[in-house]
C-alpha positions in Angstrom: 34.1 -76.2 -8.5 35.2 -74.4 -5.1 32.1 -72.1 -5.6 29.5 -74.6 -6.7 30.9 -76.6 -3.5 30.5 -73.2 -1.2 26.6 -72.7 -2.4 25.9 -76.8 -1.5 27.0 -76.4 2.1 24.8 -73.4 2.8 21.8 -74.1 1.2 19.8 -75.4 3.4 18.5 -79.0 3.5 15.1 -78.2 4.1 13.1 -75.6 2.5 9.6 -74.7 2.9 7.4 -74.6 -0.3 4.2 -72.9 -0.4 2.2 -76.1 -0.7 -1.7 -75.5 -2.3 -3.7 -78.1 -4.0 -7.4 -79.3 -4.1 -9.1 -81.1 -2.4 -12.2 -83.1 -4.2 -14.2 -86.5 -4.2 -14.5 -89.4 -6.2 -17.0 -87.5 -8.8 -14.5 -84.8 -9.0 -16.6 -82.7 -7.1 -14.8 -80.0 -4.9 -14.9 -80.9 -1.0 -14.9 -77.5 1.3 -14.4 -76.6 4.7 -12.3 -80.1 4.7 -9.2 -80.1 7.3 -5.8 -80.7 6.5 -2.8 -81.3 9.1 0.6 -81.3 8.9 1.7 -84.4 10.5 4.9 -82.9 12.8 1.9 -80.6 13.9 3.2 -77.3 13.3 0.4 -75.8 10.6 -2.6 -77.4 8.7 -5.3 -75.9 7.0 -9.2 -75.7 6.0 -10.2 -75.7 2.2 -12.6 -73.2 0.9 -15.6 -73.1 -1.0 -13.8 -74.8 -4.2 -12.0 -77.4 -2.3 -8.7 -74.9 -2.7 -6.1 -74.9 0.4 -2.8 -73.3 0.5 0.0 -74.1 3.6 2.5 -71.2 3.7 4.8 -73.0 6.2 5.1 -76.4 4.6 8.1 -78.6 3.8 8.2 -80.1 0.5 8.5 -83.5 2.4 6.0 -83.0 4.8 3.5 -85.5 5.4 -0.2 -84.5 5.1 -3.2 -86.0 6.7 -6.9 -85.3 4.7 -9.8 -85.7 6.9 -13.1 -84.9 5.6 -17.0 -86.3 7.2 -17.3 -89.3 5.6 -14.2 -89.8 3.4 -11.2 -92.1 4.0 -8.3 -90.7 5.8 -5.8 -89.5 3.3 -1.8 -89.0 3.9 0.8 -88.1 1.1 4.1 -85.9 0.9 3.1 -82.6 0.5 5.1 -82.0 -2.8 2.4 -84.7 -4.5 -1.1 -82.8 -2.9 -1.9 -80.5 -6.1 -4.9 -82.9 -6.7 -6.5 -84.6 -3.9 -9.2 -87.3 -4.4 -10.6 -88.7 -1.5 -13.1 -91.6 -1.4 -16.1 -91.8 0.5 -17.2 -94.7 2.5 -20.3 -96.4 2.4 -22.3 -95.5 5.7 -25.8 -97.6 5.9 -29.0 -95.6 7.1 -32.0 -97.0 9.4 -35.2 -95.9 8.8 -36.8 -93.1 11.1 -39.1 -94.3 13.3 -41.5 -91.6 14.7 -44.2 -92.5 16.8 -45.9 -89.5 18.3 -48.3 -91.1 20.4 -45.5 -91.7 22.6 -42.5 -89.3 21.3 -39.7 -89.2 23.8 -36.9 -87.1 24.4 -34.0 -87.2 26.6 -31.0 -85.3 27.5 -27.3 -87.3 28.3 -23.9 -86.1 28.5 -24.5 -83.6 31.6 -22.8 -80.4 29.6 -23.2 -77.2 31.4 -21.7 -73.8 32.2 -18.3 -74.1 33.5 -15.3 -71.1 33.6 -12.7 -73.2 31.7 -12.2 -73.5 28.0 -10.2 -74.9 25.3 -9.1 -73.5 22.2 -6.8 -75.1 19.3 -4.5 -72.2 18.5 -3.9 -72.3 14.9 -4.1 -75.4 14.4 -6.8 -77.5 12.8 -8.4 -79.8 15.8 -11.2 -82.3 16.5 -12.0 -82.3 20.5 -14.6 -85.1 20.9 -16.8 -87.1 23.5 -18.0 -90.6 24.0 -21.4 -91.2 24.9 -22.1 -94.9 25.8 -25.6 -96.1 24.4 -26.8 -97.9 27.8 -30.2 -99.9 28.6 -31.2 -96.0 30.0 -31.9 -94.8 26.8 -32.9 -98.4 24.8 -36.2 -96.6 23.7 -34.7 -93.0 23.2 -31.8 -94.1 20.1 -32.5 -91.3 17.5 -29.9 -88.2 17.9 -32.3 -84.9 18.0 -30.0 -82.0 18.8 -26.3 -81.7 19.6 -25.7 -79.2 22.6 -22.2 -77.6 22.9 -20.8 -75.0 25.5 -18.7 -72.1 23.6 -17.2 -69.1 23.9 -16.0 -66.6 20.7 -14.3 -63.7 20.5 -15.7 -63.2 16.5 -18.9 -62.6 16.0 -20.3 -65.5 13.8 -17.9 -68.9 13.9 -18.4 -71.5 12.4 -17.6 -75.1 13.4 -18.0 -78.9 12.3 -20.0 -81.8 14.2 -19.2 -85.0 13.5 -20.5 -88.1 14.9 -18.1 -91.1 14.8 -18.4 -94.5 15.6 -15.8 -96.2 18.3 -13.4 -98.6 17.0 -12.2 -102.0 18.8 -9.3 -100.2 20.5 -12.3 -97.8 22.3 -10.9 -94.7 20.1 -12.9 -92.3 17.6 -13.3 -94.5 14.2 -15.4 -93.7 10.9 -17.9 -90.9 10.4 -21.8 -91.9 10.8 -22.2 -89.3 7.7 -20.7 -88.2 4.8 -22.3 -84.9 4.9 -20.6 -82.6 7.4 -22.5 -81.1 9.9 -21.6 -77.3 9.9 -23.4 -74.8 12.3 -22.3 -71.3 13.7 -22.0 -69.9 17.0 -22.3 -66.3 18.0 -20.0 -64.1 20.2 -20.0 -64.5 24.3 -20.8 -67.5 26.1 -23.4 -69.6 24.4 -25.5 -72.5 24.9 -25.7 -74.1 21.6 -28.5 -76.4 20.4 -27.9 -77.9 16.7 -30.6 -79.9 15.7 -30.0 -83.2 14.0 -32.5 -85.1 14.1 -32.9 -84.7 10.1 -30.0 -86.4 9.1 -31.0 -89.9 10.7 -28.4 -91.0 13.2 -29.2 -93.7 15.1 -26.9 -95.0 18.3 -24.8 -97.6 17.6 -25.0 -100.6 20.0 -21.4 -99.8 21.4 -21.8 -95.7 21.8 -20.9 -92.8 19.4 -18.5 -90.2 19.9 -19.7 -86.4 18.9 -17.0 -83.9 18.0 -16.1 -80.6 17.5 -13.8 -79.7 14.4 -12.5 -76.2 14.8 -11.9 -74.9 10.9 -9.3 -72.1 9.8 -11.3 -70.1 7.9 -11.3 -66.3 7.5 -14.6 -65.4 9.7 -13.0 -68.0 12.9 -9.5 -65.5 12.7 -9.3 -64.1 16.0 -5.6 -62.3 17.0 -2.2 -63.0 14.8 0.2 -65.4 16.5 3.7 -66.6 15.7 4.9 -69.8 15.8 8.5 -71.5 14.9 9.3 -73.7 12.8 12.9 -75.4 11.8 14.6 -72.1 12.3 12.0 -70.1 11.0 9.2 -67.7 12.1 5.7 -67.4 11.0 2.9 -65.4 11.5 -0.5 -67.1 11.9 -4.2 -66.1 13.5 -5.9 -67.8 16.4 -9.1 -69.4 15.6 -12.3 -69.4 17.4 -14.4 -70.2 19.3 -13.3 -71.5 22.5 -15.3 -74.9 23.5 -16.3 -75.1 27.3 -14.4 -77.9 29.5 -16.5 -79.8 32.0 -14.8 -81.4 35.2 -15.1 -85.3 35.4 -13.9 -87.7 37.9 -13.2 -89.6 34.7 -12.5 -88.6 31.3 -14.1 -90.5 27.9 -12.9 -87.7 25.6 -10.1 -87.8 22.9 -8.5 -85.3 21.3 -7.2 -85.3 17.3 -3.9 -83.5 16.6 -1.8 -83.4 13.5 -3.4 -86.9 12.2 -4.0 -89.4 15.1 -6.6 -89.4 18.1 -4.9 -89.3 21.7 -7.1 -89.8 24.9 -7.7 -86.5 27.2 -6.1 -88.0 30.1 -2.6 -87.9 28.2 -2.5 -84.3 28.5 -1.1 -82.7 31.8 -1.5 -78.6 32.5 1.6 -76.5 31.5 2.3 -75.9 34.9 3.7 -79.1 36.2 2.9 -77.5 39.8 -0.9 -76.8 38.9 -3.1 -79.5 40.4 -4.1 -81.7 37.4 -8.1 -81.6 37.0 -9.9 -84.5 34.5 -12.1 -82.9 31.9 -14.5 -83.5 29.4 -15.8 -81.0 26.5 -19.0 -79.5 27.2 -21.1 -81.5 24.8 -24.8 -82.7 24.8 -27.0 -85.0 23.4 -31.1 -85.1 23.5 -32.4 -88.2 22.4 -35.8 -89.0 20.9 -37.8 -92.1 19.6 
């Protein structure tokens, strides 16, 4: 009894599991290159080409969030995520209207070359803008081409749009597709111009945010990194690419980390002495009828 006493007290409370599981959709149909956060925000992971993800630094009794374009959040304790279905939402389309007699385009969101930059870490992330939909642009509401500001260390990387509508607290809501938008940017400092006008997004009458989803897949893997957590260390990769930052004098940017969206404001430079400078991502939009 002394012994069996002796192995309770040092065995610790919390152990880490390696969690894996898939990840599909209501058809049972695998869903890849979906994100998935650990809710404390120390790890997360991308799911591969069969849906599959594995989290080496989990807890058992972690709490993980599923995102995927188009698909109702998910959360569950990560001891109960060997099967993930996730349900997709019902998103209405307009019809196109082209009229080339008088076809329009126009460029909002003044993104441009800038020497600052923001990378996740190892972390899954969503970095997004608001653009407001404004009597400016009443005969210019079809999205033609996303234009994002990066900079990559790996050759090809590859990275998510999304387009999400704005909720009635003013914060990043449900996806305007269920089809991810997946593009890849090449190494350097890169002007990127994703077209888009395929996939039929119109405005909505109260603005759209676009964002960038960084994914943790092999060909993003930049440098190893370590990372603690509990009492444990872990070695992990930076992931790529870098997305430029734009100064503002005011910011209508959020950021998603480990399962909830936070406004861009919220965040102060490590340095508490540095001076504190507003910032939005370098994103684009061009606009046509």
């Amino acid at each position: 009894m002394k012994k069996l006493l002796f192995l309770l007290l040092i065995t610790p409370i919390g152990v880490f599991a390696q969690i894996s599981g898939t990840v599909v959709n209501s058809e049972n149909k695998p869903l890849p290159l979906t994100n998935i956060w650990v809710l404390d925000g120390s790890d997360g992971a991308t799911t591969d080409s069969l849906g599959m993800f594995y989290i080496s630094s989990a807890l058992a009794t972690d709490t993980l969030v599923f995102n995927a374009s188009g698909h109702k959040i998910f959360r569950e304790e990560a001891s109960k995520t060997t099967n993930v279905i996730l349900e997709a939402y019902e998103i209405p389309q307009p019809a196109l209207i082209r009229l080339p007699e008088k076809y329009l385009h126009h460029t909002i969101g003044d993104a441009h070359f800038e020497n600052m930059y923001f990378a996740p870490g190892n972390v899954p992330y969503m970095y997004g803008k608001y653009f407001e939909n404004s009597t400016e642009i009443k005969d210019v509401q079809y999205i033609d081409r996303v234009i994002v500001y990066t900079k990559s260390a790996v050759a090809a990387a590859t990275i998510k749009i999304r387009f999400l509508r704005m909720n009635e607290y003013g914060c990043p809501s449900d996806d305007l597709l269920i089809e991810p938008i997946i593009t890849t940017v090449n190494r350097g400092n890169k002007k990127n111009v994703i077209k888009v006008l395929h996939h039929n997004v119109i405005l909505p009458k109260n603005g759209i945010f676009v964002a960038v989803e960084w994914l943790l897949t092999e060909n993003n893997q930049f440098r190893p990194a370590n990372f603690v957590k509990g009492d444990q260390l872990f070695e992990d990769f930076r992931y790529q690419p870098d997305v430029m930052n734009n100064k503002v004098e005011k910011t209508s940017s959020f950021r998603y980390m480990h399962g909830e969206w936070f406004p861009n404001d919220r965040f102060q430079p490590r340095n508490p002495n540095a001076p504190r400078e507003i910032v939005d991502p370098a994103i684009g939009l061009i606009l046509s009828n």
